[in-house]
Each structure stands twice: as structure tokens, then as C-alpha cells.
ROVEX-856012 format. One line per field, with one value per residue (C-alpha): residue number from 1; chain; x, y, z. Coordinates in steps of 0.1 Angstrom, whole numbers. Each point is the difference from the previous one (the first is absolute). Layout:
// residues N
resi <- NUM|...
chain <- A|...
xx <- X|...
yy <- Y|...
zz <- Z|...
//
This chain:
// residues 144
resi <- 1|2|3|4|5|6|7|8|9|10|11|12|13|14|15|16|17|18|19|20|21|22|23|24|25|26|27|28|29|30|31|32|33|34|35|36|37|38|39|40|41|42|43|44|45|46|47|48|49|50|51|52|53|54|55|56|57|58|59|60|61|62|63|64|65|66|67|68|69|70|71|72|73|74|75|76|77|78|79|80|81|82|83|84|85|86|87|88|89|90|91|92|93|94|95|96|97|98|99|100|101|102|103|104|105|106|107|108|109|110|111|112|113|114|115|116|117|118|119|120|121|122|123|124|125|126|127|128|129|130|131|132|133|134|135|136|137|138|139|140|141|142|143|144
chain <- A|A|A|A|A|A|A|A|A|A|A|A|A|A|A|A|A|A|A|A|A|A|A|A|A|A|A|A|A|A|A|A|A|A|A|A|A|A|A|A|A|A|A|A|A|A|A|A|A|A|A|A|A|A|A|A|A|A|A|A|A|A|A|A|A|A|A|A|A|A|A|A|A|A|A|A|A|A|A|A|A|A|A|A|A|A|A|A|A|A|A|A|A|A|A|A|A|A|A|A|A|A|A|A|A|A|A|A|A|A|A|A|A|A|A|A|A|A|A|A|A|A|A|A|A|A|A|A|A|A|A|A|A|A|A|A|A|A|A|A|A|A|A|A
xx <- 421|-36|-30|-1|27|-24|-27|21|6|-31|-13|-37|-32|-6|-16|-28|-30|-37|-29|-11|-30|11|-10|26|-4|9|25|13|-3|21|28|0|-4|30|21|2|-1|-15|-27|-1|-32|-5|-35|12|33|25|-2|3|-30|19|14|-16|21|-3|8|-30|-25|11|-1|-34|-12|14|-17|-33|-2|-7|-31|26|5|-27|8|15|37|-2|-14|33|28|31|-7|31|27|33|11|35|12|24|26|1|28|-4|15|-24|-31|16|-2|-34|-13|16|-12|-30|-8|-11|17|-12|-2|-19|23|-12|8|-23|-24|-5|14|27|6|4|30|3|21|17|6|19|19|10|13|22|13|13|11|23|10|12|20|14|16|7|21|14|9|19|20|9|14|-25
yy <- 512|3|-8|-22|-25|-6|-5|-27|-17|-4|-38|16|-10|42|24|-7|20|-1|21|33|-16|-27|-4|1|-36|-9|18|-10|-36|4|17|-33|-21|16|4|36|32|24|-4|25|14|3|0|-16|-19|30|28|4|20|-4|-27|-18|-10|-25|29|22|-31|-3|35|-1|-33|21|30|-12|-40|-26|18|16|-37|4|35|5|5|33|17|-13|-1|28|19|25|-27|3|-18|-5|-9|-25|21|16|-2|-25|24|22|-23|-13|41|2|-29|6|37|-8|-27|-25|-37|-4|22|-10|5|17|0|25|1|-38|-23|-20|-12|7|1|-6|16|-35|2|33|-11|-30|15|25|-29|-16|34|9|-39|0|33|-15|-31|26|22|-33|-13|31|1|-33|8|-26
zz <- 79|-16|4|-30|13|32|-26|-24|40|11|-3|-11|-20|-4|24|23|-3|12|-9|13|9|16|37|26|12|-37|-2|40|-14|-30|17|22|-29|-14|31|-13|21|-32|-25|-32|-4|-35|-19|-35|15|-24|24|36|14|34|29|24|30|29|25|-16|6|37|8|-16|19|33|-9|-12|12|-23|-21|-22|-14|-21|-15|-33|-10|-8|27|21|-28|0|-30|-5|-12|1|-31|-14|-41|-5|-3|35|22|28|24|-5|5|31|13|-13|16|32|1|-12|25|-24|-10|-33|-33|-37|-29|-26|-37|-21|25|0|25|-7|38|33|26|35|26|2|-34|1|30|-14|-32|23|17|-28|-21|36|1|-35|6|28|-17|-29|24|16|-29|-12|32|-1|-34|-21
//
């Protein structure tokens, strides 16, 4: 399965993004907002400048206390991306993601974003790709 098929699935209004230069609060308030774990950082809304996680504002907030609220996006953002196209293998982003210790990955279509997965996302199109082999196989034994 590809990437793409998640994509076409996904009930979306396009990729969430906020400003380098957003403060952390805004961007903790908009990940609530949005019931979403991950914010895009992007400058002009086309290309990911990196990711902003829930996990990287609570280490922070742990590390630092509450002052960091009031810092900008960038200075806390992960900057090396690991971005996928469309046409990547699911498989594969499910390895990356689980080596890489990350749950969600900005897809990228000549370097602009065109969406964003989640490890749900991944694990839910494996689900139903081994679900449909199974009825597939069933079906064939079954002689139908």
C-alpha cells in the first residue's frame, strides 16, 4: 500500500502548520484546539521548516518550567525531517517511524507539503491491507 491511499482516506481540511515564530503557548493551544499531537512548522504554509510535537513541549515544560511558554517555535521545533512522497511504501514508513521513535511524518511532494501521516494512520492501512488478504486467501480456499 502507499502513502497516497492513506492520503485519499484521511477526512482532512490540509495540513496543520504554525509559524516559526509562534510562541509555544500558541502553538500548545492549537494542538488542543485541534485535538492533534503535531503542528508543521512552516514559515509560508508550502514547506515544512520542521515538527512541533506535544512530547517536545512537555519535555521542555519539565526541563525548563513554564517560562518556555513564551519562547518562539523555532528555538524548540525538530529541524532534521523525516519526510516521505506519496509514493512510498507503507511498510517502510511504519520501520522508519518505529526506528526512528517518532508517530508522525510530513509528506512531501517537490519540496512542498501535501500532508502529513500518523502512526495511526500507517497502522490502520496495514490492518486493512492484511484483513483484505485474509478474506482474499479465505475466499480462495473456500473455492469462491
Amino acid at each position: 500500500m502507499l502513502v497516497h491511499l492513506i492520503l485519499k482516506s484521511k477526512a482532512s481540511d490540509g495540513v496543520v502548520t504554525i509559524s516559526p515564530d509562534a510562541s509555544i503557548s500558541e502553538a500548545a493551544k492549537l494542538l488542543s484546539d485541534r485535538r492533534i499531537g503535531t503542528v508543521v512548522v512552516s514559515s509560508d504554509g508550502e514547506h515544512a521548516d520542521g515538527i512541533l510535537s506535544e512530547r517536545d513541549i512537555v519535555r521542555e515544560l519539565g526541563k525548563s518550567g513554564g517560562g518556555c511558554l513564551e519562547e518562539k517555535v523555532s528555538g524548540y521545533m525538530t529541524r532534521k525531517l523525516v519526510t516521505c512522497t506519496s509514493h512510498d511504501n507503507v511498510g517502510q514508513i511504519l520501520q522508519q517511524m518505529t526506528n526512528g521513535r517518532f508517530r508522525h511524518m510530513p509528506v512531501v511532494e517537490d519540496d512542498k507539503l501535501i500532508g502529513l501521516i500518523s502512526l495511526g494512520d500507517v497502522v490502520k492501512a496495514q490492518l486493512s491491507q492484511v484483513a483484505m488478504e485474509k478474506d482474499a486467501l479465505e475466499g480462495m480456499i473456500m473455492g469462491h
